[in-house]
PDB file of the backbone (N, CA, C, O) and the ligand in Angstrom, with CONECT records:
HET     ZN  A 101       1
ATOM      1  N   UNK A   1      67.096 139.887  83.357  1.00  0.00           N
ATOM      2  CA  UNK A   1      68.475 139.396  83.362  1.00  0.00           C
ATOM      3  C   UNK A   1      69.392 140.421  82.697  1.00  0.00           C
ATOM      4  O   UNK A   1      70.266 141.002  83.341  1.00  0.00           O
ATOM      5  N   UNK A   2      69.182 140.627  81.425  1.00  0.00           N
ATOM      6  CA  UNK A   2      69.315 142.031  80.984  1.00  0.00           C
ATOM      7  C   UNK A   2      69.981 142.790  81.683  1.00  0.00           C
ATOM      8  O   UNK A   2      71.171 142.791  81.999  1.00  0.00           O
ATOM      9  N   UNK A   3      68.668 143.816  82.043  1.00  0.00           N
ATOM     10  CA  UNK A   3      68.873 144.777  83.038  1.00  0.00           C
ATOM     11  C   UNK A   3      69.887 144.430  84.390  1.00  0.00           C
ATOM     12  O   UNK A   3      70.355 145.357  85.052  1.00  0.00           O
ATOM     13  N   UNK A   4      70.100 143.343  84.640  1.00  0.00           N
ATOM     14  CA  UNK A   4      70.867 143.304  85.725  1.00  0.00           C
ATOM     15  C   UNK A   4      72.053 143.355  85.709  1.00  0.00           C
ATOM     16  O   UNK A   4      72.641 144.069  86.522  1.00  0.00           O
ATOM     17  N   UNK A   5      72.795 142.532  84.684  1.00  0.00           N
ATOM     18  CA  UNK A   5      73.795 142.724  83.842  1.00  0.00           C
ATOM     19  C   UNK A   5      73.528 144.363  83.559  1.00  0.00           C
ATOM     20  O   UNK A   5      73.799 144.987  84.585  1.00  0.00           O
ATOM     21  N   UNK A   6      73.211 144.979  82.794  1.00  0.00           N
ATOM     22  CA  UNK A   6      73.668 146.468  82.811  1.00  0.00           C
ATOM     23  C   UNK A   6      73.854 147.224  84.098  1.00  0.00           C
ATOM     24  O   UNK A   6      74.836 147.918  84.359  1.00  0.00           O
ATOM     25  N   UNK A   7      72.657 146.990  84.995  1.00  0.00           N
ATOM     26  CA  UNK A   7      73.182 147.736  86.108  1.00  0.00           C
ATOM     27  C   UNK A   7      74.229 147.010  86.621  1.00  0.00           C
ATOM     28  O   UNK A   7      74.531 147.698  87.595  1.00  0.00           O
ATOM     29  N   UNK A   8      74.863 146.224  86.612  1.00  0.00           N
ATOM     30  CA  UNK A   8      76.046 146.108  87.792  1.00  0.00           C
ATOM     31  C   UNK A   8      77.236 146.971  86.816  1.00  0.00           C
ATOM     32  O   UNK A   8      78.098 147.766  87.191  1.00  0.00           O
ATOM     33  N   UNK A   9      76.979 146.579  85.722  1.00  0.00           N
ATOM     34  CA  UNK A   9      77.670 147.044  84.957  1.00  0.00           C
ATOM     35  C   UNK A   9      78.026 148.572  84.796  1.00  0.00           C
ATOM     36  O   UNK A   9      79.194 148.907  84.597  1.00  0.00           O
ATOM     37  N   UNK A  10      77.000 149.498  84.883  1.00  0.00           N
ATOM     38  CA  UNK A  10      76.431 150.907  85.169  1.00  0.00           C
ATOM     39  C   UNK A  10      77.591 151.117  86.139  1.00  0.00           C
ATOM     40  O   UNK A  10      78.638 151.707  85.873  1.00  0.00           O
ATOM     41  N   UNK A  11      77.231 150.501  87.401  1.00  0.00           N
ATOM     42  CA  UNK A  11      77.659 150.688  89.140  1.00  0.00           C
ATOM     43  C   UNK A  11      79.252 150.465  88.879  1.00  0.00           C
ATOM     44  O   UNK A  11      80.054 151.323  89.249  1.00  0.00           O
ATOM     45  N   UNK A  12      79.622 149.411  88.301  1.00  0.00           N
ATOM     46  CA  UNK A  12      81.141 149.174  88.288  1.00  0.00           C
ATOM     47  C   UNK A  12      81.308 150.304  87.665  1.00  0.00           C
ATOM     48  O   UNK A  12      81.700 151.090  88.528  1.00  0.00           O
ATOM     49  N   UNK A  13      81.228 150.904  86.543  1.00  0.00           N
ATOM     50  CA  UNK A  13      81.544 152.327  85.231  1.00  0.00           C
ATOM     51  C   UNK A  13      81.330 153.294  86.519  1.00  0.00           C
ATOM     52  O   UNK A  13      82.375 153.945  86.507  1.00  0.00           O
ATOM     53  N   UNK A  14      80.751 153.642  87.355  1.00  0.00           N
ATOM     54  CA  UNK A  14      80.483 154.461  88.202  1.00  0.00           C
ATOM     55  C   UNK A  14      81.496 154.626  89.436  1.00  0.00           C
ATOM     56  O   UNK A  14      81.934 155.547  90.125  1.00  0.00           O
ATOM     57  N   UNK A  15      81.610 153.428  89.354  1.00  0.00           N
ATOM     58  CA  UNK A  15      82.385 152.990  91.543  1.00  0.00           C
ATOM     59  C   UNK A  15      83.705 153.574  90.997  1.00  0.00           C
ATOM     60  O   UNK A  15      84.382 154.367  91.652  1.00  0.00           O
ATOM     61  N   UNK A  16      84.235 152.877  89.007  1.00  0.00           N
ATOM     62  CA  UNK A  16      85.580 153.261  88.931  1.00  0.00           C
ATOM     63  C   UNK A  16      86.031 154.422  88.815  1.00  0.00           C
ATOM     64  O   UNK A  16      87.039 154.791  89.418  1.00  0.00           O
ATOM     65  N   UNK A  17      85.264 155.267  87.921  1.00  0.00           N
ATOM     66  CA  UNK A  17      84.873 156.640  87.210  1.00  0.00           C
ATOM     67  C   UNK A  17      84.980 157.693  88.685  1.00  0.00           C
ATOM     68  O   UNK A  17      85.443 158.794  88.386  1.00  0.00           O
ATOM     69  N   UNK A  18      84.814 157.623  89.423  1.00  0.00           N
ATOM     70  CA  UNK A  18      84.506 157.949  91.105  1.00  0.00           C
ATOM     71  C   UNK A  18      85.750 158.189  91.264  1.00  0.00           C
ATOM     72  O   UNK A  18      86.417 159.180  90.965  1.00  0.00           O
ATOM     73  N   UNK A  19      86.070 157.060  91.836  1.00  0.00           N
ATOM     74  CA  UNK A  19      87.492 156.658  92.305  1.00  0.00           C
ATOM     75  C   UNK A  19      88.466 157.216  91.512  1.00  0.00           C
ATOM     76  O   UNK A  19      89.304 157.942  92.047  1.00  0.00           O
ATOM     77  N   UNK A  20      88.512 156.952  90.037  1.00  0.00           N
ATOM     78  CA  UNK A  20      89.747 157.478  89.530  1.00  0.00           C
ATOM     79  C   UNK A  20      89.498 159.429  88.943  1.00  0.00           C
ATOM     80  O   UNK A  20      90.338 160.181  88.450  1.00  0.00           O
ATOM     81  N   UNK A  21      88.501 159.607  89.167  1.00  0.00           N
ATOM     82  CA  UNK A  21      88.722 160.650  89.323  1.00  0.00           C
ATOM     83  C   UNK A  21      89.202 161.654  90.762  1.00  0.00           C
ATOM     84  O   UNK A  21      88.987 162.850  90.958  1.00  0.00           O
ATOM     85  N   UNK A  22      89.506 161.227  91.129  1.00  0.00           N
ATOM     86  CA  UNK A  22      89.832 161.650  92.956  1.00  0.00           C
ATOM     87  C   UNK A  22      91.729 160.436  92.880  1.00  0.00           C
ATOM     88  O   UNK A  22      92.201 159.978  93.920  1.00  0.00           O
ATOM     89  N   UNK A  23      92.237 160.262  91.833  1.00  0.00           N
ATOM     90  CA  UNK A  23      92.567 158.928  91.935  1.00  0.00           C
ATOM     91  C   UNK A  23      94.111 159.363  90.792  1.00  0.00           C
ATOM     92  O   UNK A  23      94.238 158.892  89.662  1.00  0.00           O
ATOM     93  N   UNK A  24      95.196 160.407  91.497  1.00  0.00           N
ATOM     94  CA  UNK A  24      96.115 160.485  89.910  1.00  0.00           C
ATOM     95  C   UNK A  24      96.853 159.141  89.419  1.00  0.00           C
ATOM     96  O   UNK A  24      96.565 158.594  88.354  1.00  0.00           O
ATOM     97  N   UNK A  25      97.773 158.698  90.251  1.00  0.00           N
ATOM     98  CA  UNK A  25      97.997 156.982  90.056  1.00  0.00           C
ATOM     99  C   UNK A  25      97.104 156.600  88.534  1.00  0.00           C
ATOM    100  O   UNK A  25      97.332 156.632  87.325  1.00  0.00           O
ATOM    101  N   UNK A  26      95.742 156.158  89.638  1.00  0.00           N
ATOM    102  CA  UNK A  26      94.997 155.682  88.437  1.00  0.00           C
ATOM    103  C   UNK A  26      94.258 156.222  86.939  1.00  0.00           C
ATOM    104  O   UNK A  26      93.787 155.549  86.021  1.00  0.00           O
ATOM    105  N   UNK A  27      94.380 157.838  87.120  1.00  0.00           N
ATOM    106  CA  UNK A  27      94.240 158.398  85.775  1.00  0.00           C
ATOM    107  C   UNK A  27      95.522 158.436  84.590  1.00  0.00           C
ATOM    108  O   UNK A  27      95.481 158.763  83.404  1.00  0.00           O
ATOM    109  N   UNK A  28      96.634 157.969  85.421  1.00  0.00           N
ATOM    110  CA  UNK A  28      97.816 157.528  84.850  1.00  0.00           C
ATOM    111  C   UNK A  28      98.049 156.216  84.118  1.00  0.00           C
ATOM    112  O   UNK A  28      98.964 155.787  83.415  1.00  0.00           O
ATOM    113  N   UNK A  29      96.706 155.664  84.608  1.00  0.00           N
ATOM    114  CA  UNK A  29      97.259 153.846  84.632  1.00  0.00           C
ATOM    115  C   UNK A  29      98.068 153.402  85.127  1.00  0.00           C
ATOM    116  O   UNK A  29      98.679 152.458  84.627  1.00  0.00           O
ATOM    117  N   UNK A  30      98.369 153.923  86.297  1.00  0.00           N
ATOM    118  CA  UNK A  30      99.009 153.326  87.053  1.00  0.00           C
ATOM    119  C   UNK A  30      98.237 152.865  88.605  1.00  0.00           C
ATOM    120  O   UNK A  30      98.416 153.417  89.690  1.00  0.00           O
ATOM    121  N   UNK A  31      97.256 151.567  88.275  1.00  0.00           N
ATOM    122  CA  UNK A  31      96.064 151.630  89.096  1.00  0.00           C
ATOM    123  C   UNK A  31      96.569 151.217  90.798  1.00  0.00           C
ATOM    124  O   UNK A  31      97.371 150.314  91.035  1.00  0.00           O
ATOM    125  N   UNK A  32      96.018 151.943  91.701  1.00  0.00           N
ATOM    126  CA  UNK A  32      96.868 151.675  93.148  1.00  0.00           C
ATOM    127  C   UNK A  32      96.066 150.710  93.477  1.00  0.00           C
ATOM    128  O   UNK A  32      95.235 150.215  92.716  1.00  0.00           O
ATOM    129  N   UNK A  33      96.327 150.282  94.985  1.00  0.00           N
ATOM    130  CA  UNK A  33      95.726 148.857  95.828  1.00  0.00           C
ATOM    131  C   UNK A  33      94.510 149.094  95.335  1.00  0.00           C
ATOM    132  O   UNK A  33      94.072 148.226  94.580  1.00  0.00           O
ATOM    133  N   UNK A  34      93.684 150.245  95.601  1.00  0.00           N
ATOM    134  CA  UNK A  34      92.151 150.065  95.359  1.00  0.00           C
ATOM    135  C   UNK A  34      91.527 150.501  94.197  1.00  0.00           C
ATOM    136  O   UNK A  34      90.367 150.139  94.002  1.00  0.00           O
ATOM    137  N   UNK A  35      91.998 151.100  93.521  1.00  0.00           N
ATOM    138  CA  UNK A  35      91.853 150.810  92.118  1.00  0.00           C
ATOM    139  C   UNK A  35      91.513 149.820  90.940  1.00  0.00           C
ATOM    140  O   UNK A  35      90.850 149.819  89.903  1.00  0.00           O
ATOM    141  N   UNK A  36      92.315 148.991  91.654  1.00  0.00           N
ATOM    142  CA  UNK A  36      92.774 147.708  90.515  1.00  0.00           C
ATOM    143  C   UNK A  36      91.482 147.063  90.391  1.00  0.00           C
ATOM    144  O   UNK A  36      90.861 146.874  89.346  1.00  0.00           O
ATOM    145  N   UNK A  37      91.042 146.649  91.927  1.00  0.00           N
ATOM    146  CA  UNK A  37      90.074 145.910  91.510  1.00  0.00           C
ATOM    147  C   UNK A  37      88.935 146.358  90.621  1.00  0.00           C
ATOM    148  O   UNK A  37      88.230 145.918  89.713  1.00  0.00           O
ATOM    149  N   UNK A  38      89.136 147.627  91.451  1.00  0.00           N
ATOM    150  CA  UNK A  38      87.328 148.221  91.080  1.00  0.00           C
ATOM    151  C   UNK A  38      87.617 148.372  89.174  1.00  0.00           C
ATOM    152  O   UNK A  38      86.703 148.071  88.406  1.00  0.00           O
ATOM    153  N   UNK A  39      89.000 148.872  88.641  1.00  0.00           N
ATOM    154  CA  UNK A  39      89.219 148.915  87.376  1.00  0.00           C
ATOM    155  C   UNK A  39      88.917 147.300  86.658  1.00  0.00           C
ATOM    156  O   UNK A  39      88.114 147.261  85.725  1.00  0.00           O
ATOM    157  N   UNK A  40      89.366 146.420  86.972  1.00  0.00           N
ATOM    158  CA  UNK A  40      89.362 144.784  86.890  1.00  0.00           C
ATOM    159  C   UNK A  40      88.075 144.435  86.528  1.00  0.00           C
ATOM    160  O   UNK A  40      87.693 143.814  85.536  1.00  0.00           O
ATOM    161  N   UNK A  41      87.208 145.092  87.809  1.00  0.00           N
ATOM    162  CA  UNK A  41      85.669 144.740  87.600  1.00  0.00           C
ATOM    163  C   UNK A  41      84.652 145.512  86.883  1.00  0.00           C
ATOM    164  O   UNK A  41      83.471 145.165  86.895  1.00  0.00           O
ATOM    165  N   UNK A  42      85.070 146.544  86.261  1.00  0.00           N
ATOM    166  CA  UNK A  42      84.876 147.244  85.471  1.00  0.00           C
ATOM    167  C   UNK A  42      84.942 146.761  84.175  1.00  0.00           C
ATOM    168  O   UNK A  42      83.905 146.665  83.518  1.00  0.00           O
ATOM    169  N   UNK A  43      86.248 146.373  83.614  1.00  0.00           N
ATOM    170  CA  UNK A  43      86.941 145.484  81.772  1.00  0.00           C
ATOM    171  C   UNK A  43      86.019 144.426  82.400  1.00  0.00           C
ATOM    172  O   UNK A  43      85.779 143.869  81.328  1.00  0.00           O
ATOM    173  N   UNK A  44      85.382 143.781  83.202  1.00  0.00           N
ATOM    174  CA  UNK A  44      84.943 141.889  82.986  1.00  0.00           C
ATOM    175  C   UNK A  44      83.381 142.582  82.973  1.00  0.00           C
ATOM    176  O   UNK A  44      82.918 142.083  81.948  1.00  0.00           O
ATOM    177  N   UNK A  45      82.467 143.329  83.462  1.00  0.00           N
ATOM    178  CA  UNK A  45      81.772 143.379  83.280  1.00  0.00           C
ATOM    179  C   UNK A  45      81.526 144.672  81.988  1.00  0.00           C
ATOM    180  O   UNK A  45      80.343 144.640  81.647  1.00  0.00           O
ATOM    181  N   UNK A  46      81.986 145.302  81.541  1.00  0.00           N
ATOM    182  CA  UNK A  46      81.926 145.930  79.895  1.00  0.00           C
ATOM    183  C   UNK A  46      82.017 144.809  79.138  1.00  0.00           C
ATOM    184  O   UNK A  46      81.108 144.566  78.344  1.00  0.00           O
ATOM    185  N   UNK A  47      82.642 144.319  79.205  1.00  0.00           N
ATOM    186  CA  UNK A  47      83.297 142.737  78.293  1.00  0.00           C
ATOM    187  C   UNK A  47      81.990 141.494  78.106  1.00  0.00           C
ATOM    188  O   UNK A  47      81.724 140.873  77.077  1.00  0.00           O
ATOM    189  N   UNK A  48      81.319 141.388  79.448  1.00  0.00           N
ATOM    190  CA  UNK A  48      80.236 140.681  79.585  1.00  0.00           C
ATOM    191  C   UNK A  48      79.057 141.153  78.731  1.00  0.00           C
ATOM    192  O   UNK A  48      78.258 140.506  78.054  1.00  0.00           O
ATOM    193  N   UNK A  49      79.196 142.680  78.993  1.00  0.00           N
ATOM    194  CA  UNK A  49      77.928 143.225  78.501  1.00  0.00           C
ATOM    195  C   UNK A  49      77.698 143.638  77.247  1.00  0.00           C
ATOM    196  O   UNK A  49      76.652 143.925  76.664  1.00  0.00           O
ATOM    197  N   UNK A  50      79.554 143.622  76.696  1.00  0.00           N
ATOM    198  CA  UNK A  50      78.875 143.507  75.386  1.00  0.00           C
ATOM    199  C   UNK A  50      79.210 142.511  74.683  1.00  0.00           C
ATOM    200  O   UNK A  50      79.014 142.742  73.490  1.00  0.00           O
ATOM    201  N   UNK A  51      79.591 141.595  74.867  1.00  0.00           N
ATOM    202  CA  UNK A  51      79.190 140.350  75.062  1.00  0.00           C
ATOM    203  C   UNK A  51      78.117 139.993  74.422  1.00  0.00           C
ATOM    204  O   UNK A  51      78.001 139.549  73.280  1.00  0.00           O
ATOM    205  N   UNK A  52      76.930 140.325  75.641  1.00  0.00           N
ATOM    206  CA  UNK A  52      75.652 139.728  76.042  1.00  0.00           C
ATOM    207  C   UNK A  52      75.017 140.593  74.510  1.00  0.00           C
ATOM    208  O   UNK A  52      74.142 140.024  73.857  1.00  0.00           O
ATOM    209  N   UNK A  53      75.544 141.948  74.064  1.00  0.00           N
ATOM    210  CA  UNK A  53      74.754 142.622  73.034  1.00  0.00           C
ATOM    211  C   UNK A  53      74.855 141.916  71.686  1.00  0.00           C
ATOM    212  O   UNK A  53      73.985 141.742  70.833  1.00  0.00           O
ATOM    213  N   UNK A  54      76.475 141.460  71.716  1.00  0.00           N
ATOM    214  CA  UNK A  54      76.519 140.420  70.429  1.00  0.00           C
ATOM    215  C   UNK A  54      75.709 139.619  69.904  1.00  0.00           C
ATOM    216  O   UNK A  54      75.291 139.584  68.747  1.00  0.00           O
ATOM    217  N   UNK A  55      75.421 138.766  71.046  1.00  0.00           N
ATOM    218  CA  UNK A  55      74.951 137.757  70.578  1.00  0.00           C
ATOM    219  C   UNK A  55      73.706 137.784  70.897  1.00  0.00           C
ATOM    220  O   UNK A  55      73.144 136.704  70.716  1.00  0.00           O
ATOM    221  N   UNK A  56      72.722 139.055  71.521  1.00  0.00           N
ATOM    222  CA  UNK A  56      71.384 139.180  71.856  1.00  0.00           C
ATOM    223  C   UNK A  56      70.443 138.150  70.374  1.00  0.00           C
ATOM    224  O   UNK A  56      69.215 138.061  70.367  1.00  0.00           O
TER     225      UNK A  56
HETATM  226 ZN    ZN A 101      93.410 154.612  92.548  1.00  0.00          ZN2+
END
């Protein structure tokens, strides 16, 4: 369970990290249409995961 939670978590840090590097808008913070989400889902799953370390 763990591990699964980190990897999606990994993949989101990755999909965004990707994107906003290819991405000036979003190295601005100024996140465009496709950005947002992938940034969005990125803060809820960091947030989850450490989270999940808190209270391990
Ligand atoms: Zn972008």
């Amino acid at each position: 369970m763990a591990d699964s939670l980190h990897t999606r978590y990994m993949t989101a840090s990755d999909t965004w990290r990707v994107h906003r590097k290819s991405c000036p808008p979003c190295q601005n913070g100024r996140h465009c249409e496709d950005g947002e989400p992938l940034h969005e889902r990125f803060v809820r799953l960091q947030s989850a995961y450490l989270n999940h370390l808190r209270n391990r």
